[in-house]
C-alpha positions as CSV (number, residue, x, y, z in Angstrom):
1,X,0.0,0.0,0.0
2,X,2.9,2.4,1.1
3,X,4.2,2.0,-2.9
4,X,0.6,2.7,-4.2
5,X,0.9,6.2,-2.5
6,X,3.9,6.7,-3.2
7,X,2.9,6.5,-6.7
8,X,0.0,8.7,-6.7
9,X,2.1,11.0,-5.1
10,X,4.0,11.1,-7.7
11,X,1.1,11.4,-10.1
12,X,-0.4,14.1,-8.1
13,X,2.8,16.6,-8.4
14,X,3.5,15.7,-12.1
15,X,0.0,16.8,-12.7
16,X,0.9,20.9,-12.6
17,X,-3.2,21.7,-14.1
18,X,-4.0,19.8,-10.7
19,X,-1.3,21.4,-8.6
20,X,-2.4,25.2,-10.4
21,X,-5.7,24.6,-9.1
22,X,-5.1,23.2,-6.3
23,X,-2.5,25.2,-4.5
24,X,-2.2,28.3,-6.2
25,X,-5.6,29.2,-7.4
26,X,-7.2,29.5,-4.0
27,X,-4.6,32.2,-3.7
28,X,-5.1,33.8,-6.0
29,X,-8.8,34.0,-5.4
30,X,-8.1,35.0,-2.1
31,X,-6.0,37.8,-3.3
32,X,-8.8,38.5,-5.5
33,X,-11.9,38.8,-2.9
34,X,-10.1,40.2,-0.2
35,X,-7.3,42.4,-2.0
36,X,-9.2,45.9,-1.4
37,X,-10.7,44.5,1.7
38,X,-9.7,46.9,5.2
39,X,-8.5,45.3,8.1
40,X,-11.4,47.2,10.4
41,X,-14.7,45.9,9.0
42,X,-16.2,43.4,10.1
43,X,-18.2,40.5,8.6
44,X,-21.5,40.4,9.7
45,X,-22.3,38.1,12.8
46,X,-18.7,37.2,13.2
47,X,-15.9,38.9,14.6
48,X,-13.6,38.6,12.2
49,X,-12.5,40.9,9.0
50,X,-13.2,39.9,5.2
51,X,-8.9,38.6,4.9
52,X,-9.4,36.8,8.1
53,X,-12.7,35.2,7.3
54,X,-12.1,34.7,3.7
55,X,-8.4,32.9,4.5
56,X,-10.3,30.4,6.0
57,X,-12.7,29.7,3.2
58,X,-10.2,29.4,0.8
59,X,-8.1,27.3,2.2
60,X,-10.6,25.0,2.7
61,X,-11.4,26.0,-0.7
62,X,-8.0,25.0,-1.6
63,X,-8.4,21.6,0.4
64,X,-11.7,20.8,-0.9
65,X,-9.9,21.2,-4.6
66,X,-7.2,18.7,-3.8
67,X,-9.5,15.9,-2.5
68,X,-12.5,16.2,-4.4
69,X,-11.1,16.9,-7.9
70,X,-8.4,14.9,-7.7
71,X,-9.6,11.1,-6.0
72,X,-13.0,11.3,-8.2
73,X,-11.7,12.2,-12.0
74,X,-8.8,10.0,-11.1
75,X,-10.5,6.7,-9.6
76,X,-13.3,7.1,-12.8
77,X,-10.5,7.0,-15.2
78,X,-8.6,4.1,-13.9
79,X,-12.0,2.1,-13.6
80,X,-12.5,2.9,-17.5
81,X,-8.7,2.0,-18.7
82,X,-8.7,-1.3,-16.8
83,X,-6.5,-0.4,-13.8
84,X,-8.5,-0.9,-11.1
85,X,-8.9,-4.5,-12.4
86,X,-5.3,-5.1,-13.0
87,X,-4.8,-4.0,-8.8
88,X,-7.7,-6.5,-7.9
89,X,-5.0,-8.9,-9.0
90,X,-2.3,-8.3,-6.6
91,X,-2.8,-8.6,-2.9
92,X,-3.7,-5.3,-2.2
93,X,-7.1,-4.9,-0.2
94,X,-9.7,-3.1,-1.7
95,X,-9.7,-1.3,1.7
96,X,-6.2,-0.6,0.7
97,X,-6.8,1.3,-2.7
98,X,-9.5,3.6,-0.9
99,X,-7.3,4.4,2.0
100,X,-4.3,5.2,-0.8
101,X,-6.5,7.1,-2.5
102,X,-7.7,8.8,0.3
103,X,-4.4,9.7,1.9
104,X,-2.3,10.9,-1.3
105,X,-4.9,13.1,-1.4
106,X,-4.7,14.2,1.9
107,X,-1.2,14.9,1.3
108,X,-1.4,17.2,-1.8
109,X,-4.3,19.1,0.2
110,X,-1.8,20.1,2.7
111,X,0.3,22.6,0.3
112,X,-3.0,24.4,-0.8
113,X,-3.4,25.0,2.9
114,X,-0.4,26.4,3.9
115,X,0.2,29.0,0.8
116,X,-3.2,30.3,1.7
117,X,-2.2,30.8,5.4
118,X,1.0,32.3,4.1
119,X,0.0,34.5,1.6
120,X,-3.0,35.9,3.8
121,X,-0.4,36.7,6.5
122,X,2.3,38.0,4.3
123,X,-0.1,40.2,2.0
124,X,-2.9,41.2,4.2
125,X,-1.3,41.5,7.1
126,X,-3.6,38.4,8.7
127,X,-1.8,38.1,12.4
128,X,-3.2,35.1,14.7
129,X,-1.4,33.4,18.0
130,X,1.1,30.6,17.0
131,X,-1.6,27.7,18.3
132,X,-4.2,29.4,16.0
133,X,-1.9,28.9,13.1
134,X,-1.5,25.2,14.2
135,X,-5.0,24.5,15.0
136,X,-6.0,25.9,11.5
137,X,-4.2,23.7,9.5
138,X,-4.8,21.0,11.8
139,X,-8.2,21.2,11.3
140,X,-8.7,22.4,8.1
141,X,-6.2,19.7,7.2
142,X,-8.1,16.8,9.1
143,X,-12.2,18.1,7.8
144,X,-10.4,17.4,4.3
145,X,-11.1,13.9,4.8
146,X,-15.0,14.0,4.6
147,X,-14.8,15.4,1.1
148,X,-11.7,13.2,-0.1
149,X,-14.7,9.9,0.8
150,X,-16.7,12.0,-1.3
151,X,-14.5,12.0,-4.0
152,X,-13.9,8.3,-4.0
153,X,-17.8,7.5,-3.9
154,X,-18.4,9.9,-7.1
155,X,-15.5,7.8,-9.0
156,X,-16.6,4.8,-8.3
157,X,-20.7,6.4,-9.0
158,X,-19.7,8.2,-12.2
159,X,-18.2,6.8,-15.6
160,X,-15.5,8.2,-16.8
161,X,-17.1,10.9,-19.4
162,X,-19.7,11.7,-16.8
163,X,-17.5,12.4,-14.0
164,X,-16.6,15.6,-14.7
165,X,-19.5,17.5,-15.0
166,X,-21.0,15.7,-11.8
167,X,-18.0,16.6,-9.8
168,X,-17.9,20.2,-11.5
169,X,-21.7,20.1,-10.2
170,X,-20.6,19.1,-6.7
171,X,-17.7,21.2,-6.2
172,X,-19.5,24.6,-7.1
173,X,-22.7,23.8,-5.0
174,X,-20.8,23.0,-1.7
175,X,-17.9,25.7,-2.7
176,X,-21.1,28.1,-3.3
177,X,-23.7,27.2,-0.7
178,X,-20.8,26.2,1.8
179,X,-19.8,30.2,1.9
180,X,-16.4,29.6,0.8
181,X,-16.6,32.3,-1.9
182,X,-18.8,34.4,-0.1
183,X,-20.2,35.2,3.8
184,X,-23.5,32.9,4.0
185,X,-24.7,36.1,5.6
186,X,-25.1,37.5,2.4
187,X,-27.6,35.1,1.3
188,X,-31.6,35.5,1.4
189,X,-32.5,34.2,4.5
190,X,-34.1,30.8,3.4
191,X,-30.8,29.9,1.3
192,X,-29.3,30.9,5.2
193,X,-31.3,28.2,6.6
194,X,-29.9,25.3,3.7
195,X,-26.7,26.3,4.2
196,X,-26.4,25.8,8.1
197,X,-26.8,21.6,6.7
198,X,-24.1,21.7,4.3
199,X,-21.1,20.1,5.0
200,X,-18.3,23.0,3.7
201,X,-20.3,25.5,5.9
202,X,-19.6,23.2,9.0
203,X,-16.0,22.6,7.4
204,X,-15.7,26.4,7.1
205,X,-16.9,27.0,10.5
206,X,-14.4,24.9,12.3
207,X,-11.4,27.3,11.1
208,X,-13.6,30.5,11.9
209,X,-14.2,29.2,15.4
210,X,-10.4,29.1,16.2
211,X,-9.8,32.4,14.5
212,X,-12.1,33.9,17.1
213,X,-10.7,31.4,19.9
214,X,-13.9,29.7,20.5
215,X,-14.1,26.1,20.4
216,X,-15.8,24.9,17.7
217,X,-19.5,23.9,17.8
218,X,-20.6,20.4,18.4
219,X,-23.3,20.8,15.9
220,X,-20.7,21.6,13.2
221,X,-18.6,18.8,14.4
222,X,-21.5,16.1,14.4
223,X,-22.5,17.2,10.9
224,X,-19.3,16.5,9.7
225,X,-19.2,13.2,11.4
226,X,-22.5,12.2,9.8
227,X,-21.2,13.6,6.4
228,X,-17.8,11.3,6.8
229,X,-20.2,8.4,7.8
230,X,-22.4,9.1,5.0
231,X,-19.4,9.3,2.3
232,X,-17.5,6.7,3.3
233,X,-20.2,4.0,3.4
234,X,-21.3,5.0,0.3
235,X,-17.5,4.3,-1.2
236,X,-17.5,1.1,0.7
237,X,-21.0,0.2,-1.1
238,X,-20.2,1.4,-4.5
239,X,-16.0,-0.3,-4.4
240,X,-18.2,-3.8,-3.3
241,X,-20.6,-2.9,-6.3
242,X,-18.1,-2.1,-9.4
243,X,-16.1,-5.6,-8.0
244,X,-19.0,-7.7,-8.2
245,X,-19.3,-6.2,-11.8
246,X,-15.6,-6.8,-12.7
């Protein structure tokens, strides 16, 4: 298993489309939304300014890239060349494939994090306590994993010339709805009330928690558990599925 990551490692940073999006577009879209932002105002019902608040979203904009985009195009087009089948031969566990998967992702995520962090301190003058910084990434870092499941379930779900425009599909809904691009306070308050139940507003809300140095909500936590849950078993289900086909 250690080899398989290894190689899609290797995959991953050979890939520089992937790694543009990845790690240096959330960036620059930082850069973009918050560029001519002050440092004094305040995001409504939050403490924090537009930089601070929106360095969150985008790196877990940035994180959400990595895992989703990467494990579900990926997975789909190895099904359709015949590469999944060939590793079905070898004594690697299908348990093993998804955790690969799972944790090379995990891996590239963690550069999309940290140029975000950096660039928002560096550029906008973003200053936090040193635990802050660790917590952020930590966290952001670990609530990647709920949507690198996701991505596994939508490659084994999709074929390989329909995968894109479901993940596109995905990725913009929960980027959009989530509030990564924009304060969910700015939505009408009925899209508010969807939001609260989506899982990148949760993911978001973990990072803006430990930018105010609150502990983050047990409602957000749970929902993020359930999501995992959710994702995970519907990778397990669908992996069992496309063998029984193979």
């Amino acid at each position: 298993m250690n080899g398989l990551i290894r190689l899609e490692l290797t995959r991953a940073l050979r890939n520089r489309k992937f790694l543009f999006f990845s790690v240096i577009y959330p960036s620059v879209l930082f850069l973009l939304i918050a560029g001519s932002a002050d440092s004094t105002t305040k995001v409504d019902g939050t403490d924090l300014t537009l930089p601070t608040y929106m360095m969150v979203s985008m790196a877990s904009f940035g994180a959400l890239t990595a895992v989703l985009m990467g494990n579900s195009e990926r997975i789909a087009k190895e099904r359709a060349s015949g590469w999944v089948r060939q590793l079905r031969l070898t004594p690697l566990p299908g348990r093993g494939y998804v955790l690969a998967k799972t944790a090379s992702a995990a891996v590239v995520s963690l550069p999309s994090i940290v140029v975000v962090l950096v660039v928002a301190a560096a550029v906008k003058d973003v200053r936090l306590e040193a635990w802050q910084w660790l917590a952020l990434t930590a966290a952001i870092w670990a609530g990647s994993l709920v949507f690198a499941a996701l991505g596994v379930a939508i490659g084994y779900l999709a074929t390989g010339d329909a995968v894109r425009p479901i993940t596109m599909i995905t990725y913009f809904g929960l980027s959009i709805l989530g509030g990564l691009w924009m304060p969910t306070t700015t939505f009408p308050t009925w899209l508010q009330d969807i939001a609260k139940w989506v899982p990148t507003h949760a993911y978001a809300a973990l990072g803006q928690a430990i930018e105010q140095s609150h502990a983050p909500r047990a409602q957000d936590i749970a929902l993020l558990a359930v999501f995992f849950a959710l994702f995970t078993g519907a990778a397990a289900w669908l992996y069992r599925k496309d063998t029984l086909k193979a």
